[in-house]
C-alpha positions as CSV (number, residue, x, y, z in Angstrom):
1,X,-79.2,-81.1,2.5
2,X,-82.5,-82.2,1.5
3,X,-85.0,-84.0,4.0
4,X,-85.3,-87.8,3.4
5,X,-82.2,-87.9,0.9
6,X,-79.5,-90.6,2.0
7,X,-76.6,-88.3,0.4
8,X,-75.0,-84.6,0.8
9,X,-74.8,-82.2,-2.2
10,X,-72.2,-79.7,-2.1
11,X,-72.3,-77.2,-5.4
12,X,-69.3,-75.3,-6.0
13,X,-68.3,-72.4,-7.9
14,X,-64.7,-71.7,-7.7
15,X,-62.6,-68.2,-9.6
16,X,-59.3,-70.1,-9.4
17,X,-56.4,-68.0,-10.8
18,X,-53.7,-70.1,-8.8
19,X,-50.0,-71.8,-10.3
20,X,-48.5,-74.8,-10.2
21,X,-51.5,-75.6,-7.3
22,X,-53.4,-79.4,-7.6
23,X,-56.9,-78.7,-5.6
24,X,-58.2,-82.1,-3.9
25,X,-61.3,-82.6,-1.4
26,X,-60.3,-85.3,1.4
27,X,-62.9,-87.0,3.3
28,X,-61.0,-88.9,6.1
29,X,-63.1,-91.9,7.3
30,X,-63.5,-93.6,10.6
31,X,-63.0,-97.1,8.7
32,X,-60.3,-98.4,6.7
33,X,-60.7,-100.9,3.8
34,X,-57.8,-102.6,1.9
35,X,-59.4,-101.6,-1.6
36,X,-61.4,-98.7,-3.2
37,X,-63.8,-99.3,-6.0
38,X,-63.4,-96.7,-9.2
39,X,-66.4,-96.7,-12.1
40,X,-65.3,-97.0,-15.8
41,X,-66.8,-97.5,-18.8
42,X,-69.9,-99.8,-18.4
43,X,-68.3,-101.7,-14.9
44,X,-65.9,-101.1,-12.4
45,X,-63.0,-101.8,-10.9
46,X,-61.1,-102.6,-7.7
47,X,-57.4,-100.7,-6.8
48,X,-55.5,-101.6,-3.4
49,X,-55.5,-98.4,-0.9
50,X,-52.3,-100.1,0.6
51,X,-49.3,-98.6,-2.1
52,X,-47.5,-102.3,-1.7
53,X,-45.2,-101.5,-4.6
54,X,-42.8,-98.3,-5.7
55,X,-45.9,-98.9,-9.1
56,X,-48.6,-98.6,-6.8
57,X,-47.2,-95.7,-4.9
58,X,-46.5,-93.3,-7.9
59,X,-50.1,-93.6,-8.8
60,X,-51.1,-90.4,-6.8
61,X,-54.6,-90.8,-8.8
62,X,-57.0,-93.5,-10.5
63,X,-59.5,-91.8,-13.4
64,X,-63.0,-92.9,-12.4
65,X,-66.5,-91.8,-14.4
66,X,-69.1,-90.8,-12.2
67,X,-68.4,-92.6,-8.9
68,X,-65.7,-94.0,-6.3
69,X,-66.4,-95.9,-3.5
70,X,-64.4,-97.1,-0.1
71,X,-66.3,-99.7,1.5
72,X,-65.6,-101.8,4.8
73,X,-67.2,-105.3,5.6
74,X,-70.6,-103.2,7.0
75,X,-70.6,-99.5,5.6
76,X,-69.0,-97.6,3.0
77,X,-68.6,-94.3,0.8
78,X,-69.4,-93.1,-2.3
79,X,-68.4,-89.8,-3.4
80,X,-70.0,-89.2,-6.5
81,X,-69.2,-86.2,-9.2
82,X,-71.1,-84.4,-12.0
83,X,-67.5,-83.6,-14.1
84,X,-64.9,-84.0,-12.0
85,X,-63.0,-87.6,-12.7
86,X,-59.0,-88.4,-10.7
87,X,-59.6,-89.9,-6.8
88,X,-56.9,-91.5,-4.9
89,X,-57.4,-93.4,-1.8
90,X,-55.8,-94.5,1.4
91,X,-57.7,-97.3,3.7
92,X,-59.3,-94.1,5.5
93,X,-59.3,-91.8,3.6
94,X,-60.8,-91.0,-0.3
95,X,-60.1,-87.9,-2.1
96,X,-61.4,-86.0,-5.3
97,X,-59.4,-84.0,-7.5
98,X,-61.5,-81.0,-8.1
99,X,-58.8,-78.4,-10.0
100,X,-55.4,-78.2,-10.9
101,X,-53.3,-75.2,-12.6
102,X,-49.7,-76.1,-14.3
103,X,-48.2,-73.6,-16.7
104,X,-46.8,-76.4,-18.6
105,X,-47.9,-77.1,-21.6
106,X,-50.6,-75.0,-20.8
107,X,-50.2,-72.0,-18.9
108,X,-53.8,-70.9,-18.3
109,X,-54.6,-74.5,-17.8
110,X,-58.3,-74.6,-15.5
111,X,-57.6,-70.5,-14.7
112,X,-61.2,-69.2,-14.5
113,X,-64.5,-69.4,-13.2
114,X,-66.0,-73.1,-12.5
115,X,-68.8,-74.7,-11.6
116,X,-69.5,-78.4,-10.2
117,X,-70.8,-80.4,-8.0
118,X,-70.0,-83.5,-6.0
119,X,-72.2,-86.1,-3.9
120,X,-71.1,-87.9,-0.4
121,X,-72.9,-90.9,-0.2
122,X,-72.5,-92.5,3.1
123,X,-74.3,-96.4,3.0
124,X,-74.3,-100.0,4.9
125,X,-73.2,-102.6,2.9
126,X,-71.9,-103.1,-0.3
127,X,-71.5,-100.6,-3.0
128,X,-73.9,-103.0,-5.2
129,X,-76.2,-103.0,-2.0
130,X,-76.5,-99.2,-1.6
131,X,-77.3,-99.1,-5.6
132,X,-74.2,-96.4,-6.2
133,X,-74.7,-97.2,-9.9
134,X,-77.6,-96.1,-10.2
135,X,-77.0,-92.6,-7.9
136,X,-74.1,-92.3,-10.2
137,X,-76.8,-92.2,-13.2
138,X,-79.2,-89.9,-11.7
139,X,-77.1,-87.3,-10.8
140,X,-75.2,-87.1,-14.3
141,X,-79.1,-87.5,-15.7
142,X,-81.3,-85.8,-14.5
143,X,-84.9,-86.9,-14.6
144,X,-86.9,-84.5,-17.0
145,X,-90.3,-84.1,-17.2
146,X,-92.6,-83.1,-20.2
147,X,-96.3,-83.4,-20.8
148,X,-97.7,-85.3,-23.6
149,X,-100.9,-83.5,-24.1
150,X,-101.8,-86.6,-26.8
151,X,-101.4,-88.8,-23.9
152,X,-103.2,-86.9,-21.4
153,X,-106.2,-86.7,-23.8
154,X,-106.1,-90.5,-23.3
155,X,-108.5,-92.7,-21.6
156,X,-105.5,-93.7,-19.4
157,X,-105.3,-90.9,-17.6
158,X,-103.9,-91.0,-14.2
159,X,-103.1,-94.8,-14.5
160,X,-99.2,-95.5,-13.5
161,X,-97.3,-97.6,-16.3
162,X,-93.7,-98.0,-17.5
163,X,-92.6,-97.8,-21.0
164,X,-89.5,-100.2,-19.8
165,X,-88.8,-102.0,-16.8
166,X,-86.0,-104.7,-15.3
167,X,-86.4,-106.8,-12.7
168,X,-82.6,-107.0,-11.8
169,X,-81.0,-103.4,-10.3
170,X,-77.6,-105.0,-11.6
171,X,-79.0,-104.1,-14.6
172,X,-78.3,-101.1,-16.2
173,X,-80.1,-99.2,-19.5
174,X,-77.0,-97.6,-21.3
175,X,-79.0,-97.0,-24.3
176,X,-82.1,-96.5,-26.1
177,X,-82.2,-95.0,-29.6
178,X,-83.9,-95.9,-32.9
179,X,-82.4,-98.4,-34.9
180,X,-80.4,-97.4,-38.0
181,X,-83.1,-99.4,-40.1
182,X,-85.0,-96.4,-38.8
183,X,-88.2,-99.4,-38.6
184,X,-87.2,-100.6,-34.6
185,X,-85.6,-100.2,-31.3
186,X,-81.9,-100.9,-30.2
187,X,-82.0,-101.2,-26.3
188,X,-78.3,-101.4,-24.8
189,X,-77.5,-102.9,-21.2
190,X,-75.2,-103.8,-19.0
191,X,-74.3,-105.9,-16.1
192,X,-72.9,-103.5,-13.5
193,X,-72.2,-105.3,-10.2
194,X,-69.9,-107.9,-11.6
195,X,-72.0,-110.8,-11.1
196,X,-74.2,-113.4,-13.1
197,X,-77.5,-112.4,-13.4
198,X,-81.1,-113.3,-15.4
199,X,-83.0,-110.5,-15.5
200,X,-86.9,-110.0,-17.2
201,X,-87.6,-106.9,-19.0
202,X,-90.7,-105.7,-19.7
203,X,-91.9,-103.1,-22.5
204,X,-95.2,-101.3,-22.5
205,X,-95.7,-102.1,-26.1
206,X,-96.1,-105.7,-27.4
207,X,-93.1,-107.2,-29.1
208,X,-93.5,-108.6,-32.5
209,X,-90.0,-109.8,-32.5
210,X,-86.6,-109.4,-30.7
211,X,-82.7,-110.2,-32.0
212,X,-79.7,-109.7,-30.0
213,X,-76.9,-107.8,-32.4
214,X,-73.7,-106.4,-32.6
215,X,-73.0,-103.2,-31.8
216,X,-73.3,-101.8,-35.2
217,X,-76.4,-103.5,-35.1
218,X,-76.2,-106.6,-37.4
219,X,-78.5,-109.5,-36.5
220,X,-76.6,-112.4,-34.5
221,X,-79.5,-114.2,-32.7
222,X,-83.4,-114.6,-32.3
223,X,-84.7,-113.7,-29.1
224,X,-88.1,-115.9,-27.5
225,X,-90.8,-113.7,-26.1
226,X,-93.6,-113.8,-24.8
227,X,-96.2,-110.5,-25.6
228,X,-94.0,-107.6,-24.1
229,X,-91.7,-109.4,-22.1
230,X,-88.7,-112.0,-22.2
231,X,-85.6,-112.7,-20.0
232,X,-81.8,-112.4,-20.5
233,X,-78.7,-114.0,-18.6
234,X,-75.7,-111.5,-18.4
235,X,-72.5,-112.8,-17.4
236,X,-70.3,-110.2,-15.0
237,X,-69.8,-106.9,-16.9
238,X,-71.0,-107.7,-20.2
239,X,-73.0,-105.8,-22.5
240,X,-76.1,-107.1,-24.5
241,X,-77.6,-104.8,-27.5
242,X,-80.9,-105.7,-28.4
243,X,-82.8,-105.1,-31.2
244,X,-86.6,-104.5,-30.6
245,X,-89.6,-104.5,-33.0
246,X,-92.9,-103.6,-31.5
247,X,-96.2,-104.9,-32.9
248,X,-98.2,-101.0,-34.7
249,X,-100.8,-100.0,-33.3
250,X,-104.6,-100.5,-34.3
């Protein structure tokens, strides 16, 4: 528990030497909601808690990336994990598979020592509200810190700036990596809430020109901008890759 933090962390390390045993961690709530919410690849999506169908029953567990969330009209859960990825959900309850041992085809299947952690993340509101994308993120990626001694010799010293920034928190940075030209800057987002958006993003550096591409980065269409900045619609879910060229410095 860590003062000020909305969420719980509970670390685990675990010698499991059990067979034919499935591990999960329940979390019975005092609110029940007809669907859960599971992250995948660059969105997410929605899965009934209510087992209408002999389909729906049989599928004891939904795979989910970093998050999963049960949310009622006014306040919700998240249960966040750093490696662990099968939930299943009822309308009050949403588990987390944390280990499992069969001896077929593998009989020493997850036998050993283990170490992981998961992240209960109570909120009001929505999922897109309580910014459970972005917890997902920052737990799996944790914020590093290392000293530029060139920068620090600067005479910007102690002045707070942003190499990137977006105005939209539906919109998230997947990637940013030099361009295969190896002469600019491919910036990957996406839309993660599932909703139309125009967001303005802002470099540090001035732009002297911008094209959105494919993802193996071939040119498709010339960007406007204006100095370092320029603004994008995103439809629900979709994924822009930009490629960025920034003016040298004098």
């Amino acid at each position: 528990l860590d003062a000020y933090s909305p969420f719980v962390t509970v670390t685990n390390h675990v010698d499991w030497q059990e067979d034919n045993v499935l591990a999960k961690m329940a979390f019975p709530l005092n609110f029940s909601a007809p669907s859960a919410t599971y992250e995948i690849p660059m969105g997410a999506i929605a899965r009934s808690t209510m087992a209408e169908t002999p389909e729906a029953k049989a599928k004891f567990e939904v795979p989910a990336q970093f998050w999963a969330d049960l949310s009622s009209e006014n306040v919700g859960l998240s249960i966040l994990n750093d490696c662990k990825y099968g939930y299943d959900a009822k309308p009050s309850q949403l588990r987390l598979t944390l280990l499992r041992s069969p001896n077929w085809p593998c009989p020493a299947s997850d036998r050993g020592t283990h170490d992981f952690t998961y992240r209960l993340l109570p909120h009001q509101g929505s999922w897109h509200n309580a910014q459970v994308v972005r917890e997902g993120y920052n737990f799996n990626n944790a914020l590093i810190v290392s000293p530029d001694r060139n920068l620090l010799d600067r005479e910007y010293i102690g002045e707070r700036f942003s190499f990137l920034s977006i105005s939209s928190n539906a919109i998230v940075i997947s990637a940013l990596k030099l361009a295969e030209d190896g002469l600019s800057w491919i910036l990957r987002l996406y839309e993660a809430h599932g909703e139309p958006v125009t967001t303005e993003i802002t470099f540090y550096l001035e732009i002297n020109s911008i094209t959105e591409c494919d993802l193996i980065e071939q040119d498709l269409e010339m960007i406007v901008h204006s100095g370092n900045r320029f603004s994008r619609e995103f439809q629900p879910y979709e994924i822009k890759t930009l490629k960025v060229c920034f003016i040298p410095n004098r």
